[in-house]
N, CA, C and O atoms as a Tinker XYZ file with bonds, in Angstrom:
   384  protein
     1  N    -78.682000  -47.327000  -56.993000    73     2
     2  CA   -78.302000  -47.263000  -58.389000    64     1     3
     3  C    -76.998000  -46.489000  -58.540000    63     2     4     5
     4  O    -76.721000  -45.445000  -57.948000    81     3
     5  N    -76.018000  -47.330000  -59.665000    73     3     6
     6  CA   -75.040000  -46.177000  -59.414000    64     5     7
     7  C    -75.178000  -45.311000  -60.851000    63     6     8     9
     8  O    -75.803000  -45.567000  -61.880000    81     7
     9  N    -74.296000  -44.142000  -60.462000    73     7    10
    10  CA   -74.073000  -43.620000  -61.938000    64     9    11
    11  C    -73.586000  -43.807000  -62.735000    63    10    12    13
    12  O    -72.629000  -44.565000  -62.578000    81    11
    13  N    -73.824000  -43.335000  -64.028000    73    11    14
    14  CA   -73.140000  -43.924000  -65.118000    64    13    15
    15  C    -72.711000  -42.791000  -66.078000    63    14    16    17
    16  O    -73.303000  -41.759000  -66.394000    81    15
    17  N    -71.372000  -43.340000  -66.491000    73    15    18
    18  CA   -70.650000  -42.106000  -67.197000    64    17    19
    19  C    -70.720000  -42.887000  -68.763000    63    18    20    21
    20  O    -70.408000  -44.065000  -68.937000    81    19
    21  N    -71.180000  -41.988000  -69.797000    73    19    22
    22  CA   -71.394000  -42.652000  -71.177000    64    21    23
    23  C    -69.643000  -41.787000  -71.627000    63    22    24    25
    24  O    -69.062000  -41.094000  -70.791000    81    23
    25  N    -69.207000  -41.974000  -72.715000    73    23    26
    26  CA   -67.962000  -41.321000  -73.444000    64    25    27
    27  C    -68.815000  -41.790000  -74.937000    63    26    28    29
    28  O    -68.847000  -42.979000  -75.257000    81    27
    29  N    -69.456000  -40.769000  -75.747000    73    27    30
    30  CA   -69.315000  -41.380000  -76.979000    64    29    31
    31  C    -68.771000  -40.848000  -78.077000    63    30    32    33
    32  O    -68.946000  -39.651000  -78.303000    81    31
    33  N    -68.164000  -41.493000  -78.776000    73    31    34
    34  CA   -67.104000  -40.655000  -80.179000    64    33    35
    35  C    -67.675000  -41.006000  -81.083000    63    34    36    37
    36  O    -68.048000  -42.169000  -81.240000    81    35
    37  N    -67.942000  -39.718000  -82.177000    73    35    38
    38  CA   -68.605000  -39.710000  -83.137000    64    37    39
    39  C    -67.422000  -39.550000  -84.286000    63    38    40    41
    40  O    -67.145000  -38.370000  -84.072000    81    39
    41  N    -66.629000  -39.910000  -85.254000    73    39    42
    42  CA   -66.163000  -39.287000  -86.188000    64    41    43
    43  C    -67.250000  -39.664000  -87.736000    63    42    44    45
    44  O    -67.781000  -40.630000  -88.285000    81    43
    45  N    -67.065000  -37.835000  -87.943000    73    43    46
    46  CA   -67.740000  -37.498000  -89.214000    64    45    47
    47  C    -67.105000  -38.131000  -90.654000    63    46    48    49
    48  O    -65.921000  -38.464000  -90.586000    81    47
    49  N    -67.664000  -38.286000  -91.702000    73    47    50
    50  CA   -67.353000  -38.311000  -92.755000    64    49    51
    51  C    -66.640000  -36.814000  -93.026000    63    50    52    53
    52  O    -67.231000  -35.794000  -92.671000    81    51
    53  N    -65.274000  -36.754000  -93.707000    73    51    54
    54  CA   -64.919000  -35.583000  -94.250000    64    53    55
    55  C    -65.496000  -34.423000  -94.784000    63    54    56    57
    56  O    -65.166000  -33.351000  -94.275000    81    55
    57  N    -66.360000  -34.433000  -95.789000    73    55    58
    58  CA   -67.414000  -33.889000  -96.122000    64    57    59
    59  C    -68.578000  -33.724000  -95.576000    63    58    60    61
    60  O    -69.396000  -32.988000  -96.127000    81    59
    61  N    -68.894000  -34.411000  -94.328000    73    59    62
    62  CA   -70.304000  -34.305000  -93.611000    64    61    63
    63  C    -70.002000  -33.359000  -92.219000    63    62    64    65
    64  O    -70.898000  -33.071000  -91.427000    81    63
    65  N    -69.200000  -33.115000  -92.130000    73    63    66
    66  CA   -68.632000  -32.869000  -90.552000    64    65    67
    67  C    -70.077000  -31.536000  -90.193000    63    66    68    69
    68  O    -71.049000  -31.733000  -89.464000    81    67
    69  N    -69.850000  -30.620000  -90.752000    73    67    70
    70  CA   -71.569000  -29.713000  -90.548000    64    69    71
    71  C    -72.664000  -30.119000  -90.446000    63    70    72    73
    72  O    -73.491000  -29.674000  -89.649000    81    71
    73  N    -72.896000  -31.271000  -91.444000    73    71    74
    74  CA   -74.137000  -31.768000  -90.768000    64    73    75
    75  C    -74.404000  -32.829000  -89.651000    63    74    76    77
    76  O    -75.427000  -33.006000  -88.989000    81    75
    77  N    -73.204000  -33.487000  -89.621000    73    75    78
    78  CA   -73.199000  -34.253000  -88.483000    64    77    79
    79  C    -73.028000  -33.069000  -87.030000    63    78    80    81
    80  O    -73.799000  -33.042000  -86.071000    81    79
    81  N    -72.125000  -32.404000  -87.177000    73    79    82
    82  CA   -72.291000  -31.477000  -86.162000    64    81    83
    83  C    -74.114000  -30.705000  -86.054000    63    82    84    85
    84  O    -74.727000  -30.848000  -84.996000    81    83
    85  N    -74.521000  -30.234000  -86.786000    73    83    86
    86  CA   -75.871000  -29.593000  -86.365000    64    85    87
    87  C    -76.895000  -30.852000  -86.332000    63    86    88    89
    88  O    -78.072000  -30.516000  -86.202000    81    87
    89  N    -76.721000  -31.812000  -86.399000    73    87    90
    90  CA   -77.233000  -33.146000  -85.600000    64    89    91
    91  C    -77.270000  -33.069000  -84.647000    63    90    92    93
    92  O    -78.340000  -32.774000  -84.113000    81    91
    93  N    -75.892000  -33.334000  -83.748000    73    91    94
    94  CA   -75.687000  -33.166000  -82.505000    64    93    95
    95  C    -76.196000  -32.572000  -82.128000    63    94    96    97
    96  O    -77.105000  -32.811000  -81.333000    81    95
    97  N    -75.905000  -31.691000  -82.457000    73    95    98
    98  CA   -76.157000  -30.430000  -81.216000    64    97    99
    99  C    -77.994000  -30.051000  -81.105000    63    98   100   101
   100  O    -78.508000  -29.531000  -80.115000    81    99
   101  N    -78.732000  -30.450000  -82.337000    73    99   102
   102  CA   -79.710000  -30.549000  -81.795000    64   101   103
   103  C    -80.420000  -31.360000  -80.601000    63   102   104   105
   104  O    -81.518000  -31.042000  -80.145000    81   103
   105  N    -79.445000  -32.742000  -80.034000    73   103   106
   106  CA   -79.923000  -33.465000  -79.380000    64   105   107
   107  C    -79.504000  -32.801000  -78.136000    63   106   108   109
   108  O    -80.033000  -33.251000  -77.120000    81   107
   109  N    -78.593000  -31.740000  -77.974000    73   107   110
   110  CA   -78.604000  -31.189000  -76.335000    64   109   111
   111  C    -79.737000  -31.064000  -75.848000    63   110   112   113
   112  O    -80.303000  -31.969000  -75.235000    81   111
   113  N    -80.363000  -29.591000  -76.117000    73   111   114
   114  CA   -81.636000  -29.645000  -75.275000    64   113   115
   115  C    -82.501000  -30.209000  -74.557000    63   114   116   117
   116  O    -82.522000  -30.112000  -73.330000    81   115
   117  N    -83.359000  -30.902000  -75.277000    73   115   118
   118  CA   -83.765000  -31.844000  -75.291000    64   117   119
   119  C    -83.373000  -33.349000  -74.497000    63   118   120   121
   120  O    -84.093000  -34.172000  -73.933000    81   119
   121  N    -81.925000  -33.292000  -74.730000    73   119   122
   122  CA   -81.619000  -34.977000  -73.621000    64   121   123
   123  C    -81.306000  -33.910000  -72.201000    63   122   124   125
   124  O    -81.150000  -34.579000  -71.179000    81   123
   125  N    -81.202000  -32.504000  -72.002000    73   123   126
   126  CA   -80.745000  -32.261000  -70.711000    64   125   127
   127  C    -82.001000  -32.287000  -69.991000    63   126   128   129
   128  O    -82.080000  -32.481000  -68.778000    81   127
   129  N    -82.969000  -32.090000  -70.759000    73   127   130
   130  CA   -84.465000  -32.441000  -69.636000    64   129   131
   131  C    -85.031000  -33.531000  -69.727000    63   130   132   133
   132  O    -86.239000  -33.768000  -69.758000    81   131
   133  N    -83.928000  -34.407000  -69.784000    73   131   134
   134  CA   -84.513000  -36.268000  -69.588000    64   133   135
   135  C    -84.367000  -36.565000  -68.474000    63   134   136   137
   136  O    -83.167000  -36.569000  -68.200000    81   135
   137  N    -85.123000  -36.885000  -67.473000    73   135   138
   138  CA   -84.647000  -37.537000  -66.233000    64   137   139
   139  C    -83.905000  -39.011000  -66.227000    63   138   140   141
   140  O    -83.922000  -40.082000  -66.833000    81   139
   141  N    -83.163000  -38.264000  -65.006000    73   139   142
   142  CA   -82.091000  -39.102000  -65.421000    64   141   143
   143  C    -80.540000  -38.409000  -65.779000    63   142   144   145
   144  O    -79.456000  -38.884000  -65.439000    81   143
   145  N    -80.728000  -37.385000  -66.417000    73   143   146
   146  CA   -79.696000  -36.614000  -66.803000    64   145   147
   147  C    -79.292000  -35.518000  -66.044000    63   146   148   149
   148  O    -79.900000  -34.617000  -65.465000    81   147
   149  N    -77.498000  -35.967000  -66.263000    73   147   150
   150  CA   -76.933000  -34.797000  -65.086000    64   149   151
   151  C    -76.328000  -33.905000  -65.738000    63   150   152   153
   152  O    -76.592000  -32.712000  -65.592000    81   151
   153  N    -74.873000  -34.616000  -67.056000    73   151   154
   154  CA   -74.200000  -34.127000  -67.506000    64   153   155
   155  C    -74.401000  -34.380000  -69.091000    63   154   156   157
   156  O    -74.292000  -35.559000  -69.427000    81   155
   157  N    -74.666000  -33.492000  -70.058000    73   155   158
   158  CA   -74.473000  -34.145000  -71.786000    64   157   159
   159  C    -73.592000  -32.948000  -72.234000    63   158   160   161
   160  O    -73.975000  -31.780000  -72.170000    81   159
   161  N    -72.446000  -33.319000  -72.668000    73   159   162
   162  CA   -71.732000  -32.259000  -73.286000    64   161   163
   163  C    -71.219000  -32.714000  -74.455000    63   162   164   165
   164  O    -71.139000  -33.931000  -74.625000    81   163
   165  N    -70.884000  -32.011000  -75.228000    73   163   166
   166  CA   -70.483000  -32.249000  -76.471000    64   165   167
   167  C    -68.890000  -31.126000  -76.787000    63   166   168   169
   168  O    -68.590000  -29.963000  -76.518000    81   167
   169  N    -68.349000  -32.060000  -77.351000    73   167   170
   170  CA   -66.765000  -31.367000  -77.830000    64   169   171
   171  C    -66.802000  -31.820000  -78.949000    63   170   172   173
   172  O    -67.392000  -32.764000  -79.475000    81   171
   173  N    -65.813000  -30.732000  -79.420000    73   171   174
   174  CA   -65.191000  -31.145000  -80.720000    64   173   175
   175  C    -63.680000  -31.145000  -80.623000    63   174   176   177
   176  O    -63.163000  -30.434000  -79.761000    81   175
   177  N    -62.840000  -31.955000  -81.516000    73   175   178
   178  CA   -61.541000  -32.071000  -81.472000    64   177   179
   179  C    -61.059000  -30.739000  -81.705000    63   178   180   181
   180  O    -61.828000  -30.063000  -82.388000    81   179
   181  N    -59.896000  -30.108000  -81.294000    73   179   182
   182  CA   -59.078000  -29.221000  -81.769000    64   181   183
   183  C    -58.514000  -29.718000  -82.604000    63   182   184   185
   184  O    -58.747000  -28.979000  -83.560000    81   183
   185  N    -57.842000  -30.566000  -82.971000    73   183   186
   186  CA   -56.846000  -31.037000  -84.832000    64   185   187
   187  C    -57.825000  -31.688000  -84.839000    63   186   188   189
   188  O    -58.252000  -31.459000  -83.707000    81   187
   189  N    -58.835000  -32.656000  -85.500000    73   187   190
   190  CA   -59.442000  -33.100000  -86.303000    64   189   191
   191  C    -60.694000  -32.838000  -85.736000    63   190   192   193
   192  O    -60.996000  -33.402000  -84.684000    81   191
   193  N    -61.849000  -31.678000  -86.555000    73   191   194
   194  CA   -63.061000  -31.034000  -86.654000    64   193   195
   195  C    -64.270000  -32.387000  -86.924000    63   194   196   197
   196  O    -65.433000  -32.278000  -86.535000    81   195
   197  N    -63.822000  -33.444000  -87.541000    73   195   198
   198  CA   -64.522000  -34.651000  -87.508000    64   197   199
   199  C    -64.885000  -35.689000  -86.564000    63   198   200   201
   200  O    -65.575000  -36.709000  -86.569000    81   199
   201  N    -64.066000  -34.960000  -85.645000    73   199   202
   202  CA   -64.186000  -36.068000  -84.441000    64   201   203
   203  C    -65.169000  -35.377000  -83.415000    63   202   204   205
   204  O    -65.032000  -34.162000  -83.276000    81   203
   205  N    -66.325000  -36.139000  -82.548000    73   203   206
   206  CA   -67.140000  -35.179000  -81.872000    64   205   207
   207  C    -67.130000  -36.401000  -80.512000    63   206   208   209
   208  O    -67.307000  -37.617000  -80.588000    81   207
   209  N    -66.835000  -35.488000  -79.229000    73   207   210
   210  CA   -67.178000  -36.941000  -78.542000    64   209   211
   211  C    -68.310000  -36.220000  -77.260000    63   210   212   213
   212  O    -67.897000  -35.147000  -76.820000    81   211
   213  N    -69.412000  -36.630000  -76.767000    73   211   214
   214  CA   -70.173000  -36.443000  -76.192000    64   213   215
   215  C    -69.519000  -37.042000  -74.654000    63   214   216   217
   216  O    -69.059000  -38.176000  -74.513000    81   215
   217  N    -69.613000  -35.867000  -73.442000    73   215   218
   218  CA   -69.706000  -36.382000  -72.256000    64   217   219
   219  C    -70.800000  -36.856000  -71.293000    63   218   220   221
   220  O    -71.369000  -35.982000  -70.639000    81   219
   221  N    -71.116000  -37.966000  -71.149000    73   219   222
   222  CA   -72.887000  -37.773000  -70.432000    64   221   223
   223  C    -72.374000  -38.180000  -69.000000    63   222   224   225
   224  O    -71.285000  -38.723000  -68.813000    81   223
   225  N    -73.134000  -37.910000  -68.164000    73   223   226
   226  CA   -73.643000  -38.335000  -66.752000    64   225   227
   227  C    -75.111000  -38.807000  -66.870000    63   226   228   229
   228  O    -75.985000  -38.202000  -67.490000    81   227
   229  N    -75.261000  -39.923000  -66.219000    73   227   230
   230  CA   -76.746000  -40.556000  -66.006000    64   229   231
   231  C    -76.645000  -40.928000  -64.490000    63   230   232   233
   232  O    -75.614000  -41.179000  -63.866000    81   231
   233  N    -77.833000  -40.913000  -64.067000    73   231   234
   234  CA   -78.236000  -41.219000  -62.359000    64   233   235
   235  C    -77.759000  -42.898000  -62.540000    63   234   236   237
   236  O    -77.027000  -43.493000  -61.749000    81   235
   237  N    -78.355000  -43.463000  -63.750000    73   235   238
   238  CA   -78.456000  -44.772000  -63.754000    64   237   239
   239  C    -78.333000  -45.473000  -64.947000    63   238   240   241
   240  O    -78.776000  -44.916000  -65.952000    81   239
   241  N    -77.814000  -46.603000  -65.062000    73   239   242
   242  CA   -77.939000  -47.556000  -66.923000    64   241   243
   243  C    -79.621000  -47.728000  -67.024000    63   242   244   245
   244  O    -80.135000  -47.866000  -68.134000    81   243
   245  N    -80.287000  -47.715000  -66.031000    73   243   246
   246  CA   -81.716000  -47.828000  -66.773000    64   245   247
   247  C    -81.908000  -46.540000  -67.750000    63   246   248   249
   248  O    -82.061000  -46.516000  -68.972000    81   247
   249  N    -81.827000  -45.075000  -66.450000    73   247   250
   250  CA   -82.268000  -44.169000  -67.253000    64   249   251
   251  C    -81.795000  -43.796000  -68.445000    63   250   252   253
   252  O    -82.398000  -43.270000  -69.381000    81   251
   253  N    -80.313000  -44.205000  -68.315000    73   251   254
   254  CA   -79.552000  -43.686000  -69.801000    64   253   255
   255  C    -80.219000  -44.765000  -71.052000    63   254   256   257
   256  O    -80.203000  -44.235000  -72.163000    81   255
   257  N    -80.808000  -46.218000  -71.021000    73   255   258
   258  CA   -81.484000  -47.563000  -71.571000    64   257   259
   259  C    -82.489000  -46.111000  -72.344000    63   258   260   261
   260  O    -82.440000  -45.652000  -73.485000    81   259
   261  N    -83.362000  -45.704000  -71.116000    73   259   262
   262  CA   -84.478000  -45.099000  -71.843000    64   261   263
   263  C    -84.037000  -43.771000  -72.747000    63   262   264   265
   264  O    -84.792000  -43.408000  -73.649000    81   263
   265  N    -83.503000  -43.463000  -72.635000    73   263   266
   266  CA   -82.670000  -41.966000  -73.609000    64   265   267
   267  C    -82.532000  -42.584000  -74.615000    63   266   268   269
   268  O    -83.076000  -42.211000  -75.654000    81   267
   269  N    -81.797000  -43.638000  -74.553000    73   267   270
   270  CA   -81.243000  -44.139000  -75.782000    64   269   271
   271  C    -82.694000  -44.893000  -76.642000    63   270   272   273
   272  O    -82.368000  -45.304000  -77.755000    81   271
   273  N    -83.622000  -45.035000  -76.428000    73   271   274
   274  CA   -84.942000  -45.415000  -77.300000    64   273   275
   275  C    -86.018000  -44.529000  -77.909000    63   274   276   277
   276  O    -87.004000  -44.609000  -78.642000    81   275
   277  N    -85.038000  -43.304000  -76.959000    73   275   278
   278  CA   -86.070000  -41.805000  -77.362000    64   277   279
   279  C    -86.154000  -41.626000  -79.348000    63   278   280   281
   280  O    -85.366000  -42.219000  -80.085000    81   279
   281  N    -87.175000  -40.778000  -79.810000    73   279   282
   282  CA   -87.273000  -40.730000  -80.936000    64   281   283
   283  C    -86.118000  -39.766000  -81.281000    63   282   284   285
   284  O    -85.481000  -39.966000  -82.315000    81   283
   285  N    -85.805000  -38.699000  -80.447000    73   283   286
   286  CA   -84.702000  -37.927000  -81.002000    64   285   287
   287  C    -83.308000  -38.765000  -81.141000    63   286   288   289
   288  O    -82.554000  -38.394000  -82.040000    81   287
   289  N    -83.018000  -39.551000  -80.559000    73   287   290
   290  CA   -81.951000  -40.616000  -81.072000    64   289   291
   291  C    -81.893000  -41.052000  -82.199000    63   290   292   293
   292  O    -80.894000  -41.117000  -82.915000    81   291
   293  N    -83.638000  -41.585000  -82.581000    73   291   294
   294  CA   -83.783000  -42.542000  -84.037000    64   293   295
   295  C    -83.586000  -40.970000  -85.000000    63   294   296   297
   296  O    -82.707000  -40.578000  -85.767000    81   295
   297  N    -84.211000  -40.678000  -84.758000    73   295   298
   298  CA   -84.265000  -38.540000  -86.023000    64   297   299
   299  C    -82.300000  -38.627000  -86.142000    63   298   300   301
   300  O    -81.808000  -39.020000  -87.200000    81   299
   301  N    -81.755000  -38.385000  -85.436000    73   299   302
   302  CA   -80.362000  -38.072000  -85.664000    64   301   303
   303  C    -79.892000  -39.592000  -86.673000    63   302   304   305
   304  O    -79.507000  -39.696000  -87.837000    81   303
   305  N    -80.020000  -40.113000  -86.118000    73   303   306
   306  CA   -79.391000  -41.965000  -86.756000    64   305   307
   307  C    -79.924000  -41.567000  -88.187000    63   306   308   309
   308  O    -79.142000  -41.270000  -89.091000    81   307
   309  N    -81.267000  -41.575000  -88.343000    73   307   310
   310  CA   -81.815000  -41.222000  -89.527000    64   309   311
   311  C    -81.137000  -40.387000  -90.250000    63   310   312   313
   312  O    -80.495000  -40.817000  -91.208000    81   311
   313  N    -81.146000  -39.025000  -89.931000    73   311   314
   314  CA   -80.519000  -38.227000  -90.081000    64   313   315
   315  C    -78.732000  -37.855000  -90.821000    63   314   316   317
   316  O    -78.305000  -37.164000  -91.746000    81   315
   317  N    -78.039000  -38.911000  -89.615000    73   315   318
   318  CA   -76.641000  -38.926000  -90.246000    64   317   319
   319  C    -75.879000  -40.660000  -90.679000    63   318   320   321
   320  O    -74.792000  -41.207000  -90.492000    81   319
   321  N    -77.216000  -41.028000  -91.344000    73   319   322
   322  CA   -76.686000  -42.235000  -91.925000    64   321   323
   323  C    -76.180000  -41.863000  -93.072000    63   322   324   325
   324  O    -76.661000  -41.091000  -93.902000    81   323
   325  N    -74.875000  -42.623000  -93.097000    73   323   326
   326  CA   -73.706000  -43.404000  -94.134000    64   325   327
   327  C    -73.243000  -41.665000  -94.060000    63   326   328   329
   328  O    -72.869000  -41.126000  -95.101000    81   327
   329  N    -73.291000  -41.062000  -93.072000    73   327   330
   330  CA   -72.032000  -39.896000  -92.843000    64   329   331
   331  C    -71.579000  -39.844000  -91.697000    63   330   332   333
   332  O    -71.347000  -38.720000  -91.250000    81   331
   333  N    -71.349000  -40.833000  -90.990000    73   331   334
   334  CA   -70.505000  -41.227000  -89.518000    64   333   335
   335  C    -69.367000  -42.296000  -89.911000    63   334   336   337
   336  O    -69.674000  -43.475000  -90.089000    81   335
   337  N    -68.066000  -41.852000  -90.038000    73   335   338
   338  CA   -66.901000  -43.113000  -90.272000    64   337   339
   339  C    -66.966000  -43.919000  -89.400000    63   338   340   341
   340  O    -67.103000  -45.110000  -89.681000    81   339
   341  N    -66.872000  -43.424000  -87.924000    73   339   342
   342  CA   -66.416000  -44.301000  -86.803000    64   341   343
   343  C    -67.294000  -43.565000  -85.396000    63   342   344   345
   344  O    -67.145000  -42.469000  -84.854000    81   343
   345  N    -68.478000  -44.987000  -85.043000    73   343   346
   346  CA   -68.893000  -44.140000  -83.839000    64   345   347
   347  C    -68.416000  -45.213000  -82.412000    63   346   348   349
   348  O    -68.538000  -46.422000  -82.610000    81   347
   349  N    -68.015000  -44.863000  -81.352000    73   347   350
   350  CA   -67.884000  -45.588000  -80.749000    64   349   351
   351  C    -68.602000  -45.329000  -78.800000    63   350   352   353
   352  O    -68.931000  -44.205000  -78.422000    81   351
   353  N    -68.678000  -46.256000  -78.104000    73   351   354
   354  CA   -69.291000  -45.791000  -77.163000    64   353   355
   355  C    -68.586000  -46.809000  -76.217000    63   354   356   357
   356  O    -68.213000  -47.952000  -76.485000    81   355
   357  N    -68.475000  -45.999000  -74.842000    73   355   358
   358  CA   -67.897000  -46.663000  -73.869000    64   357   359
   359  C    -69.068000  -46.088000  -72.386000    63   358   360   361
   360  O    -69.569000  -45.005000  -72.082000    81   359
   361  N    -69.098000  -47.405000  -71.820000    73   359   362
   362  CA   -70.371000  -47.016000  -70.293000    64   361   363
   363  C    -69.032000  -47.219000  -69.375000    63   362   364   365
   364  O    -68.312000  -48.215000  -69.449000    81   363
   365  N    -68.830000  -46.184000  -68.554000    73   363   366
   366  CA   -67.681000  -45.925000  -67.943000    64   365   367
   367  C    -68.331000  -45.967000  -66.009000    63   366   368   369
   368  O    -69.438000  -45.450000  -65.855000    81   367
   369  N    -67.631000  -46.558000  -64.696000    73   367   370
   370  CA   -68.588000  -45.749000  -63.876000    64   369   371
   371  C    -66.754000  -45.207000  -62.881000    63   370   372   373
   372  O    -65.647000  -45.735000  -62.768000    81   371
   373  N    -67.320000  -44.086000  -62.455000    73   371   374
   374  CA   -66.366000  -43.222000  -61.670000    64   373   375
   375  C    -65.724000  -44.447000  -60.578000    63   374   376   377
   376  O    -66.351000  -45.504000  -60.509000    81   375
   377  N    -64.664000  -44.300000  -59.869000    73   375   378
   378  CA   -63.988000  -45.076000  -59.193000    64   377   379
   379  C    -63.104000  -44.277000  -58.233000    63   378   380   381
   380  O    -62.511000  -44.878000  -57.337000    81   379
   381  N    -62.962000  -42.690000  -58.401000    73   379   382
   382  CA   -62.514000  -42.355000  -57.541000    64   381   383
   383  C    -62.292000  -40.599000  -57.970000    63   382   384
   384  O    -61.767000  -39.828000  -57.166000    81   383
């Protein structure tokens, strides 16, 4: 299996950027004791506070498949609907 590198960019609604941020960040914990998981980090932009982009490492696209069906995924979605402008996601794998 190879690994898999997720990149995902979150930009906040102007006005939501706090709660979309304490979203996030509740999902650290919690996804770092998913098996399967190597790396989940989370940044925020230096010039624009709305932009959040998550770094993950996964062993594998299965295991990262199952993260992504976890209930703490659906709680956040729930959570920061119609206050995310632009989310985007890229499955990246290392090459060198």
């Amino acid at each position: 299996m190879a690994q898999l590198t997720i990149l995902a960019n979150i930009i906040a609604k102007a006005d939501k950027v706090e709660l979309v941020k304490a979203e996030l960040l509740k999902l650290i914990d919690i996804t770092r004791l998913e098996e399967g998981c190597i790396d989940y980090v989370l940044h925020q932009d230096n010039e624009n506070p709305a932009h959040f982009t998550f770094y993950e490492n996964w062993a594998s696209r299965e295991l990262w498949q199952v993260h992504m069906g976890n209930q703490h995924l659906a709680d956040y979605i729930a959570a920061t609907e119609a206050c995310v402008d632009k989310f985007t996601l890229n499955e990246m794998t290392k090459i060198a």
